[in-house]
C-alpha positions as CSV (number, residue, x, y, z in Angstrom):
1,X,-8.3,-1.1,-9.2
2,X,-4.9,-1.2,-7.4
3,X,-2.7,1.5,-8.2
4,X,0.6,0.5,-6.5
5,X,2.8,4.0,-5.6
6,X,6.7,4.5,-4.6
7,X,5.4,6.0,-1.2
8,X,9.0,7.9,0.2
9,X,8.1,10.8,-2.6
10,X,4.8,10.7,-1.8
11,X,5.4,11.4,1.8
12,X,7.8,13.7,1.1
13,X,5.7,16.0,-1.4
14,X,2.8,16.1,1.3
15,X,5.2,17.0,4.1
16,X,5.0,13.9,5.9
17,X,8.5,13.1,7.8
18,X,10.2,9.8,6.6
19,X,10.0,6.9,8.7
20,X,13.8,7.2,10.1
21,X,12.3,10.7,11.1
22,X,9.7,9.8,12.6
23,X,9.7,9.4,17.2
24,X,10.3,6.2,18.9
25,X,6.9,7.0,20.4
26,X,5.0,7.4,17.0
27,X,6.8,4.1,15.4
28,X,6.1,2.5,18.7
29,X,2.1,3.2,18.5
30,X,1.8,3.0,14.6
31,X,3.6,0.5,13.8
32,X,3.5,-1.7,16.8
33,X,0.3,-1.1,18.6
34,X,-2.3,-0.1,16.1
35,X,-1.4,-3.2,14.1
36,X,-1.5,-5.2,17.3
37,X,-4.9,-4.2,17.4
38,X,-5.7,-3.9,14.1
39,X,-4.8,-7.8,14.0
40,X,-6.4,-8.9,16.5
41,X,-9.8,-7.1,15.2
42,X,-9.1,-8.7,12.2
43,X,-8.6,-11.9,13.3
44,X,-5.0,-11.2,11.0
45,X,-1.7,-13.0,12.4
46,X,0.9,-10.4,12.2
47,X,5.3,-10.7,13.6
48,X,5.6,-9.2,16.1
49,X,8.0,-6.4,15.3
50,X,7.8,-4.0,12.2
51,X,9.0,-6.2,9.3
52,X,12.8,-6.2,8.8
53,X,12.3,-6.0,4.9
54,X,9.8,-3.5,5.3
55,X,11.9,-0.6,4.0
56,X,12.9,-2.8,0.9
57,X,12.3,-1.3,-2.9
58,X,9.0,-2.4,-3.5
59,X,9.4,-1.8,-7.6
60,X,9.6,-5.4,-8.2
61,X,6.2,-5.9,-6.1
62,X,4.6,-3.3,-7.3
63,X,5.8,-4.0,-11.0
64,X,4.5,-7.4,-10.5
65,X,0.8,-5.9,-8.9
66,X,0.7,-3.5,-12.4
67,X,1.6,-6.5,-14.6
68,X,-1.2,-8.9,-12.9
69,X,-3.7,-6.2,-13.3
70,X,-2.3,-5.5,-17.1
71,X,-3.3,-9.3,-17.6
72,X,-6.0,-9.8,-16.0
73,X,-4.7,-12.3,-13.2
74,X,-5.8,-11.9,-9.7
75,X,-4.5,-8.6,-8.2
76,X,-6.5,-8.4,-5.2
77,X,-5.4,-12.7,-4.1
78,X,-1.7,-11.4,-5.4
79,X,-1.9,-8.2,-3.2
80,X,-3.0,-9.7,-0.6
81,X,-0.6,-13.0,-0.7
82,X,2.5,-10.5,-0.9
83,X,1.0,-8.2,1.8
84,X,0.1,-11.5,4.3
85,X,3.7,-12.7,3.7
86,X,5.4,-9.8,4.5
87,X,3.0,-9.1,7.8
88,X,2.8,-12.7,9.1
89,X,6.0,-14.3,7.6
90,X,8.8,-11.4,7.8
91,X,9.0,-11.5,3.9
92,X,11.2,-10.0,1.5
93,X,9.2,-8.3,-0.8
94,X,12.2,-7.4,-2.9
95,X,13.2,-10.7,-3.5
96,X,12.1,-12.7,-6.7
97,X,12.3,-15.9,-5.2
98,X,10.2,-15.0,-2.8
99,X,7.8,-13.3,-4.6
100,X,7.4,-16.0,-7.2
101,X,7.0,-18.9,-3.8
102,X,3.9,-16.0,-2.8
103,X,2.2,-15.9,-6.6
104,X,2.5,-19.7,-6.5
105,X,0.6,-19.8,-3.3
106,X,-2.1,-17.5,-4.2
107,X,-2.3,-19.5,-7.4
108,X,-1.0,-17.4,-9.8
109,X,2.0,-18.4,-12.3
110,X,4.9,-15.4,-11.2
111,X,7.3,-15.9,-14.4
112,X,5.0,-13.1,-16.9
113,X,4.5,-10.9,-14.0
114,X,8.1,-11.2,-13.2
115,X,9.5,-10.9,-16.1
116,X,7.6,-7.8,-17.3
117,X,7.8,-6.1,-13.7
118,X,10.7,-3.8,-14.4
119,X,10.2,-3.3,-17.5
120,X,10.2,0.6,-18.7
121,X,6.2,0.4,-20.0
122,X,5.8,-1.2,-16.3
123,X,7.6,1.0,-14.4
124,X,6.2,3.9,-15.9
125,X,2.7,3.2,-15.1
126,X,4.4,3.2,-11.2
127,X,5.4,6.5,-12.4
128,X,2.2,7.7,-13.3
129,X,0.7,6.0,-10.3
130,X,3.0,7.8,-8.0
131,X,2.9,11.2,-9.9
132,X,-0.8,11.0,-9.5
133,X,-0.7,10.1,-5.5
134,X,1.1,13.4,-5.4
135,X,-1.6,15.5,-7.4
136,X,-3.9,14.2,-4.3
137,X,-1.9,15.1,-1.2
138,X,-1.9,11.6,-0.3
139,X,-0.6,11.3,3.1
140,X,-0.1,7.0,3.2
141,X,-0.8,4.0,2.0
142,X,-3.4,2.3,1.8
143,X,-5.8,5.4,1.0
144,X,-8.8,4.4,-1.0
145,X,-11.1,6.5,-3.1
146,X,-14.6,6.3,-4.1
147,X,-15.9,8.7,-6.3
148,X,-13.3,11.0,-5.8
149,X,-13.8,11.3,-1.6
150,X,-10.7,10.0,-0.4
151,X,-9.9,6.9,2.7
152,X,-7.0,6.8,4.1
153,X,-6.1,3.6,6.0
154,X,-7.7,0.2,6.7
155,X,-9.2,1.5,10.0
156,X,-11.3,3.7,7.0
157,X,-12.9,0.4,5.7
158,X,-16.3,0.4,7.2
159,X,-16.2,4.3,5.4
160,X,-15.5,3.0,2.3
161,X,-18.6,0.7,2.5
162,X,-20.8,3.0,3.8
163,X,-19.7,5.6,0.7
164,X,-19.7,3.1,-1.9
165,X,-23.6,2.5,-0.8
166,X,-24.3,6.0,0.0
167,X,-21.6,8.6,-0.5
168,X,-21.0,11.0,2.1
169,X,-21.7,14.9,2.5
170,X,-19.2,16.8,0.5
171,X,-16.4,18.0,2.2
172,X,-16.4,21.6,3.8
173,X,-13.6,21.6,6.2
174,X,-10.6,23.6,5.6
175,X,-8.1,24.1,8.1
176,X,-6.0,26.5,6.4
177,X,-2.3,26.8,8.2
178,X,-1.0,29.7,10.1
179,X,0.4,32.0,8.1
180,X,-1.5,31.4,4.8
């Protein structure tokens, strides 16, 4: 199940920095080399520059995500169209036009999912989605959980495979922080 979030707050309540806050350095490696590399692995064509939509509203995506999964269309082939378009093509993911010329593609019809997107019953499921990213300290996007052991990133994909056929130890770390 795909449960899109509005990630800023989600940052934010776990204490992450914002992107504009983050080093040259850190936005360098994270967003430049890792996904270099991460492509590459993949065998995934990516720009070659952070996307310049990238810090875009992503209601009307992530409206449109809620709305496929309320109907049963593809989520995962209209998750991954939007995502692909926005890596490899420099998309707008903000932009209806654009999005509806991605659903088409991935071979879903874009006018329900559209027009239900931003609607209140919608958006509060994104609400909900977001409130409950908070509840879980989640730290980024994508972060995957199965049976309540959490994944944080696609680097965590061959973890997420391994737990969904045998789940891991249960956690015992804690790293409290100084002063608590």
């Amino acid at each position: 199940m795909h449960r899109p979030i509005d990630l800023a707050p989600v940052l934010a309540h776990a204490g992450a920095p914002p992107f504009r806050g983050r080093t040259a350095a850190h936005v360098d490696y994270f967003f430049g080399r890792e996904i270099e590399r991460w492509a590459e692995w993949r065998a995934v064509p990516v720009i070659g520059h952070r996307p310049t939509h990238h810090d875009n509203p992503l209601d009307l995506a992530h409206g449109m995500l809620i709305a496929a999964q309320n109907r049963g269309a593809d989520v995962d082939a209209l998750a991954h169209a939007i995502l692909e378009a926005h890596w490899r093509d420099d998309a707008d993911h903000a932009d209806p036009a654009t999005l509806a010329r991605v659903a088409r593609a991935a071979g879903i019809d874009p006018e329900p999912l559209l027009e239900q997107a931003l609607s209140p019953e919608i958006q509060a499921i994104h609400r909900r989605f977001t409130d409950e990213a908070k509840a879980l300290n989640l730290f980024g996007s994508p972060t995957y959980s199965v049976q309540g052991d959490l994944f944080y990133g696609q680097d965590r994909l061959e973890f997420v495979a391994r737990a969904l056929e045998r789940p891991f130890a249960p956690h015992r770390w804690s790293n409290p922080r100084p002063g608590n």
